[in-house]
C-alpha positions as CSV (number, residue, x, y, z in Angstrom):
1,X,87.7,110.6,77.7
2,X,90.4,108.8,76.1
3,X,91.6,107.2,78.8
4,X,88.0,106.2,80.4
5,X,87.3,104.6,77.3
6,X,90.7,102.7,77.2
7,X,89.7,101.4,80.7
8,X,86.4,100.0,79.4
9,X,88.1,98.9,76.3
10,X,91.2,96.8,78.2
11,X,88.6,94.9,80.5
12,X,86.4,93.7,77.7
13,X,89.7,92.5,76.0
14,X,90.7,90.4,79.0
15,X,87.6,89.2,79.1
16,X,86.9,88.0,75.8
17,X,91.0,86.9,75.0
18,X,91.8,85.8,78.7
19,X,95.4,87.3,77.6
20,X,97.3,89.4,79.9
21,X,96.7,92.7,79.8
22,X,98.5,95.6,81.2
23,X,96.4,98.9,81.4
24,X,98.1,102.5,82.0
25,X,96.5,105.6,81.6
26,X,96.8,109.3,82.0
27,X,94.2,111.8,83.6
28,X,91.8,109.4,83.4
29,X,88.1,110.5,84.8
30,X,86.0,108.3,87.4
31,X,84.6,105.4,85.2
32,X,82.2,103.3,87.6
33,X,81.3,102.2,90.9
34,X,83.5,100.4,93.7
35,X,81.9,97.5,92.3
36,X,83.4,98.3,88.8
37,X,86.8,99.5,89.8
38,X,87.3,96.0,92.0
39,X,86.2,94.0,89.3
40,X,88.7,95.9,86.6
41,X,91.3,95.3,89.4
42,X,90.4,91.6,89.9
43,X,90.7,91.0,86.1
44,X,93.3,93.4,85.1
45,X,96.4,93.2,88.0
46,X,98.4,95.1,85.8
47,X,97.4,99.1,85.9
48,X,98.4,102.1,86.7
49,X,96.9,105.8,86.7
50,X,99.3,108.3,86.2
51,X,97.5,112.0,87.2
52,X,99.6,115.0,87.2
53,X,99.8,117.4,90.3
54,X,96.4,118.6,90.3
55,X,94.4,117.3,87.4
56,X,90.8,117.8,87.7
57,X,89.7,115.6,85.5
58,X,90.6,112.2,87.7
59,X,88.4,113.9,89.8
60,X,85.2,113.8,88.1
61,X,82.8,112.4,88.2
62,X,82.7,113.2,92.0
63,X,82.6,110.2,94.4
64,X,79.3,111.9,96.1
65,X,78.1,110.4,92.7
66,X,79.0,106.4,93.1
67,X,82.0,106.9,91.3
68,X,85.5,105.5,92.4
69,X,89.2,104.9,90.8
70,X,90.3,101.5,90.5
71,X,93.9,101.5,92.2
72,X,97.2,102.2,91.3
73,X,97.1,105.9,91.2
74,X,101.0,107.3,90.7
75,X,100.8,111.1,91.4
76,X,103.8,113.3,89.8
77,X,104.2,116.7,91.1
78,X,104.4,119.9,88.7
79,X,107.2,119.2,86.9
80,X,106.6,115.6,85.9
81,X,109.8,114.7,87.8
82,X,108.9,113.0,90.7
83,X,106.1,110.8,91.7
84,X,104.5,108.6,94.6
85,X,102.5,105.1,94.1
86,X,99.1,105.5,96.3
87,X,97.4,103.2,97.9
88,X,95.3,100.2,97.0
89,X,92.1,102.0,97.6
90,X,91.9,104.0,94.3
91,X,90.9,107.0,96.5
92,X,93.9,107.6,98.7
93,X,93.3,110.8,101.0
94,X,97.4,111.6,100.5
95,X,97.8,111.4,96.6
96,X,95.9,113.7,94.5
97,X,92.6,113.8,96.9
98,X,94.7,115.9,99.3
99,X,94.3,119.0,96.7
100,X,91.1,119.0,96.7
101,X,89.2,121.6,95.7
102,X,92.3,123.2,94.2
103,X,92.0,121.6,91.2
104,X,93.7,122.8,87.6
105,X,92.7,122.3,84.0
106,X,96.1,123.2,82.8
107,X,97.7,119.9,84.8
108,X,95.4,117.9,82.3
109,X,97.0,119.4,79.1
110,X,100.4,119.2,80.2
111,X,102.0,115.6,81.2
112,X,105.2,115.8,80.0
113,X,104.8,118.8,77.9
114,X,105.0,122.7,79.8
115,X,103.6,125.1,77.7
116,X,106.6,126.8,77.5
117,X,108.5,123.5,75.8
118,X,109.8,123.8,72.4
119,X,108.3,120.4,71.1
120,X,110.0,120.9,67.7
């Protein structure tokens, strides 16, 4: 929900500062319409969406819904190494909607970190 919420919060900041603003997040969930993601895209031309192999939560809620990504979605595979910049759409068939309905929890709680990491 974090990163929803820091998708709300980064257009309302723009909006009320007019100051650049550069908006990246991770596993972020549907937030609005195709309206709402070309308006965020209009006003914010710096972002990314970084989802991780096959993260389910970028996937929810479903488009069948209304809902849509606002564009640039950067796909890494498993191991965080490498990645691909999709399309403009927000919902490009070849990055992370290609694995649909193989979706995994586990790809949402690990960016960066394997469970098998030592972090300490």
């Amino acid at each position: 929900m974090g990163s929803a919420l820091a998708s709300i919060a980064a257009l309302e900041l723009q909006l009320i500062f007019r100051r650049p603003i550069e908006l990246h997040s991770f596993g972020c969930p549907r937030v609005g319409n195709i309206d709402y993601s070309h308006y965020l895209s209009q006003n914010i031309p710096n972002r990314i969406r970084v989802v991780h192999n096959r993260d389910i939560i970028p996937h929810v809620p479903f488009e069948s819904l209304g809902y849509h990504h606002y564009a640039y979605e950067v796909l890494f595979d498993e191991a965080m190494k490498n990645y691909q910049v999709c399309d403009a759409t927000g919902e490009d068939p070849k990055c992370s909607n290609r694995f649909d309905p193989n979706y995994s929890i586990d790809d949402h709680i690990t960016y960066w970190i394997r469970p098998h990491d030592d972090i300490c």
